[in-house]
C-alpha positions in Angstrom: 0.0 0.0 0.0 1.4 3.4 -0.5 2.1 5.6 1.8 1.8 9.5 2.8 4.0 12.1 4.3 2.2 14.6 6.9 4.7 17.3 8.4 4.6 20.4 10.3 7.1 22.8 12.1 6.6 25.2 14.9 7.9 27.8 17.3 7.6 29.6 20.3 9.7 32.6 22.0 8.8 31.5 25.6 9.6 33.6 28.1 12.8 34.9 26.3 13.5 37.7 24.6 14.5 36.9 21.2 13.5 33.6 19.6 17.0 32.1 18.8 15.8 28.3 17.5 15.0 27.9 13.9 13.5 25.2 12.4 12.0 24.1 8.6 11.0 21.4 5.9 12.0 21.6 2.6 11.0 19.2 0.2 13.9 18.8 -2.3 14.0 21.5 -5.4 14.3 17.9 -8.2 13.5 14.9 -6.2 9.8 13.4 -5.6 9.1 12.0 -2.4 12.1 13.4 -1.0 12.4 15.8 2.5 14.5 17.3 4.8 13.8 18.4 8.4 16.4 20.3 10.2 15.9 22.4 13.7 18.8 24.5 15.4 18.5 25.3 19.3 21.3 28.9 19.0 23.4 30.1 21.9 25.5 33.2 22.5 22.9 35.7 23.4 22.8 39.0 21.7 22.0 37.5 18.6 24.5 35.3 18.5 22.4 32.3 18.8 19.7 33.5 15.9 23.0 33.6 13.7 24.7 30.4 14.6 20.9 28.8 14.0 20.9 30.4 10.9 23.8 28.8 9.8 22.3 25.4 10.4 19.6 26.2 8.5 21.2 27.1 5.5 23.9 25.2 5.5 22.0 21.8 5.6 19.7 23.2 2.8 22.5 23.8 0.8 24.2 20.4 1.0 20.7 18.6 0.8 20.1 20.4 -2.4 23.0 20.0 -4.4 22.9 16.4 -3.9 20.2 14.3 -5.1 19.7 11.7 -2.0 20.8 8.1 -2.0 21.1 5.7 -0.1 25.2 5.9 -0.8 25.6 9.2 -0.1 22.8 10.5 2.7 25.7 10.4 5.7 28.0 12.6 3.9 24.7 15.1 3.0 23.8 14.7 6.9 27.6 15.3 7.9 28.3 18.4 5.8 25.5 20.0 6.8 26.7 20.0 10.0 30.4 20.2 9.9 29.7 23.2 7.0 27.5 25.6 9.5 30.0 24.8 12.2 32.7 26.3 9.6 30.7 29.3 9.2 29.4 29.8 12.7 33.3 29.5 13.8 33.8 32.6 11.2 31.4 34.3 12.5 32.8 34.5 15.8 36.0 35.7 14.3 34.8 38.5 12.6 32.1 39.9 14.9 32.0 40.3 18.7 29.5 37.5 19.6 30.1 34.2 20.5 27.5 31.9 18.7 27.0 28.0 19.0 24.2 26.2 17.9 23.0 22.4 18.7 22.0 20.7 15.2 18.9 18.2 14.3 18.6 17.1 10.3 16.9 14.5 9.2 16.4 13.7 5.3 14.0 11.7 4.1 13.4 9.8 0.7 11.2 6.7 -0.6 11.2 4.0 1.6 13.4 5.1 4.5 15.0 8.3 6.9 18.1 8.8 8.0 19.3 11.7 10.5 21.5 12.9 12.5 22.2 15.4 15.5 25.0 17.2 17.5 24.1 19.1 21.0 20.8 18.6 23.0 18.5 18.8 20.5 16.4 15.5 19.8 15.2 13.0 17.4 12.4 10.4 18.8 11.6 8.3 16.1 7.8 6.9 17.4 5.8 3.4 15.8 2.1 3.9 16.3 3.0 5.9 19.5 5.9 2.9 21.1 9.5 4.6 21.0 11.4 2.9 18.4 14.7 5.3 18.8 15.6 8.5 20.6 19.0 10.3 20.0 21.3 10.6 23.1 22.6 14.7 24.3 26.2 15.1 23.8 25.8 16.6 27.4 27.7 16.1 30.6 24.7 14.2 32.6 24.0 11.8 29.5 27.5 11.0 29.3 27.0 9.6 32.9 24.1 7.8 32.0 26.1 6.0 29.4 28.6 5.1 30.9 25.7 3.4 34.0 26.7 5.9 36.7 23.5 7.4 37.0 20.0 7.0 35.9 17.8 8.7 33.2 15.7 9.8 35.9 18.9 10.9 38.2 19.8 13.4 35.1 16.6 15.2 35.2 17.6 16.6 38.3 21.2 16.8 38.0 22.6 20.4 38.7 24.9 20.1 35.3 22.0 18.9 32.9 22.6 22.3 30.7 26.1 21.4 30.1 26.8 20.6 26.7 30.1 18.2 25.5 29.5 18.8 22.0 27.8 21.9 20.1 28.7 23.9 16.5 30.6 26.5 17.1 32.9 24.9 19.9 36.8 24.6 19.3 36.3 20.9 19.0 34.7 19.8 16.1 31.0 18.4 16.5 30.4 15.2 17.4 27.6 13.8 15.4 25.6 10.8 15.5 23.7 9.1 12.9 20.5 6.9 12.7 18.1 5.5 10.2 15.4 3.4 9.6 14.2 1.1 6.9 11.2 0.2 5.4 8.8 3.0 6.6 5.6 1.6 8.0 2.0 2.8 8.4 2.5 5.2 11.8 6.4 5.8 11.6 6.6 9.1 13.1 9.6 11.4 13.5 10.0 14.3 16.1 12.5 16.8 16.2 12.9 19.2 19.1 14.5 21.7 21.3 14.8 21.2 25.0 12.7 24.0 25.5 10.1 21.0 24.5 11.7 17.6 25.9 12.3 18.8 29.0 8.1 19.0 30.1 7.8 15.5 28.3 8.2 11.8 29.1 9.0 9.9 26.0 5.8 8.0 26.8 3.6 11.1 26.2 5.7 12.2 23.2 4.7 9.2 21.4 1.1 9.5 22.9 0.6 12.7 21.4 1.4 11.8 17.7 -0.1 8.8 17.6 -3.7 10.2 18.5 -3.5 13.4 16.7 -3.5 15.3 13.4 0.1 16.7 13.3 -0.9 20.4 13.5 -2.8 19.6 16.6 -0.3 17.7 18.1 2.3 20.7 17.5 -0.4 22.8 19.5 -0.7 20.5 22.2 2.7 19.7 22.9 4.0 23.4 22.6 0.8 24.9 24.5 1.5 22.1 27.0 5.3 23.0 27.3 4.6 26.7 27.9 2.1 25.8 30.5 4.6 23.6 32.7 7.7 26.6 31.7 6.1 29.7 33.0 7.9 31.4 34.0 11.1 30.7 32.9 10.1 28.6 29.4 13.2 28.7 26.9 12.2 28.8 22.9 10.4 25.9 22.0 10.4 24.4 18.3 9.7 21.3 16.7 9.0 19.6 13.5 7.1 16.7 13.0 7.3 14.2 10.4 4.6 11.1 10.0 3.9 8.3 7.7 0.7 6.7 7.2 -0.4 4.4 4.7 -3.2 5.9 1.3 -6.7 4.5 1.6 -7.7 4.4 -1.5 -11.1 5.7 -2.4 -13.6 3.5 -3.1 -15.6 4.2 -6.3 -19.2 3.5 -6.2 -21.0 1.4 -9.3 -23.7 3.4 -10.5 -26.7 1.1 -9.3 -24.9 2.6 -5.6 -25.1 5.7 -6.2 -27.7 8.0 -4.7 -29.8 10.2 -6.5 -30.0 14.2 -4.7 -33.4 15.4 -5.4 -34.2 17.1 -8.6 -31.3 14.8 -10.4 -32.6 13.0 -13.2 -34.4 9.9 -12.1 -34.1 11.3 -8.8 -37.6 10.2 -6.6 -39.2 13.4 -6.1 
C-alpha cells in the first residue's frame, strides 16, 4: 500500500527575549518523495544564537540540495550539513564580537526510509504507532553519565549540570555527530524533532502518545501549549518539527446502481 507524508514545524519565543531556535521542511527543489527536516537550538545571546541557528539552516539546505539523496551518499549530505554551519558559525565568531554556538537536528528523508542525525541537546524520537522505536542521546555532561551506568535517566533530570553541553557547532572541538536510520517505513512511523525548550516537560511515553492520536498540526499545539504551560515562567524557545507516515486509503468508487440520487437529479424520486 502506498504511503503519505504529513509534516509540520513550529515555534515559540517563551519567556525569552528573542527567539534564537530555527526550524524548517523543505522538500527537495528535483527529487519526488524526497524531504528534509532540520531544527537549530542557538546560543551566545545577543543574537549570537539566531545567527549560529541560521547557519544550520542554510547550510544543511545547501548540502541537501545539491545532492540528489541516496542511499550511498545521505551520511555525507547529513555530515556536511553540520560540519559546513560549524565552519561558518566559527567565522562568524571571528569577525564579529558575539560568540555563537548552535545544537544541530537534520533529518532527510526519501522513498522507503529516513536517516538523521544530530549534535548538542536537541532531539530526534523516532515513534511506531506511538511505542518509542529510537531516541538520539545529548552530547551533554549528565547523559555521558548515564552511558557510561553511573546514574540514571531519571537521576539526570535533576542533575545540577544537565545544561552542560560536550559537543555543540561553534565549539573549538569539532561536533560530534551521531547518525540513525530506519528502513522500510511503515503505516505510523513518526519522527519528532525538538529543542529542550520542549523535551524537557515530556516523558517519552507522552511524546509518542501525542502523535499517535492526533493530526500533526494539533499535536504541535498541544505539545508546545502544554510546554509553555509547565515553563512559565522561565520557558526557553520551544520548536519542533514533525514528520509522519501513514499508509493511502484508497477511495472506493461506487457502481452506478450505488449511487444516490439528490433530489431534482434526473431519475431522482421526487
Amino acid at each position: 500500500m502506498p504511503l503519505s507524508i504529513e509534516t509540520v514545524s513550529a515555534q515559540h519565543i517563551g519567556d525569552r527575549g528573542e527567539q534564537q531556535d530555527r526550524v524548517a521542511i523543505f522538500p527537495h527543489p528535483a527529487h519526488k518523495g524526497a524531504l528534509l527536516a532540520v531544527l537549530a537550538d542557538g546560543m551566545g545571546g545577543h543574537s549570537g544564537g539566531a545567527l549560529a541557528a541560521e547557519q544550520v539552516i542554510f547550510k544543511a539546505r545547501h548540502a541537501f540540495d545539491v545532492a540528489p539523496p541516496n542511499v550511498a551518499n545521505v551520511r555525507e549530505t547529513l555530515a556536511a550539513g553540520i560540519n559546513d554551519a560549524h565552519d561558518s558559525i566559527r567565522l562568524a565568531a571571528m569577525t564579529s564580537e558575539q560568540d555563537p554556538h548552535s545544537t544541530a537536528c537534520i533529518l532527510i528523508l526519501q522513498p522507503g526510509r529516513v536517516d538523521w542525525a544530530h549534535c548538542g541537546d536537541s532531539r530526534i524520537y523516532h515513534f511506531r504507532k506511538g511505542e518509542k522505536v529510537s531516541r538520539s542521546f545529548d552530547h551533554s555532561y549528565v547523559m555521558d553519565l548515564v552511558r557510561q551506568g553511573l546514574i540514571s535517566e531519571e537521576d539526570a533530570e535533576k542533575h545540577p549540570n544537565k545544561n552542560v553541553l560536550l559537543s555543540c557547532l561553534g565549539d573549538d572541538p569539532a561536533p560530534r555527530i551521531d547518525y540513525g536510520e530506519t528502513s522500510p517505513l511503515q503505516d505510523g512511523d513518526a519522527f519528532l524533532l525538538c529543542s529542550d525548550g520542549l523535551w524537557a516537560y515530556f516523558t517519552d511515553e507522552v511524546l509518542g502518545k501525542v502523535l499517535n492520536e492526533f493530526p500533526v498540526r494539533q499535536a504541535a499545539e498541544i505539545l508546545i501549549n502544554t510546554a509553555r504551560d509547565r515553563g512559565k515562567p522561565r520557558g526557553d524557545n520551544i520548536s519542533l518539527a514533525i514528520v509522519r507516515i501513514k499508509d493511502v486509503v484508497p477511495e472506493k468508487k461506487l457502481m452506478p446502481h450505488q449511487m444516490v440520487k439528490k433530489p431534482g437529479m434526473p431519475g431522482a424520486k421526487p
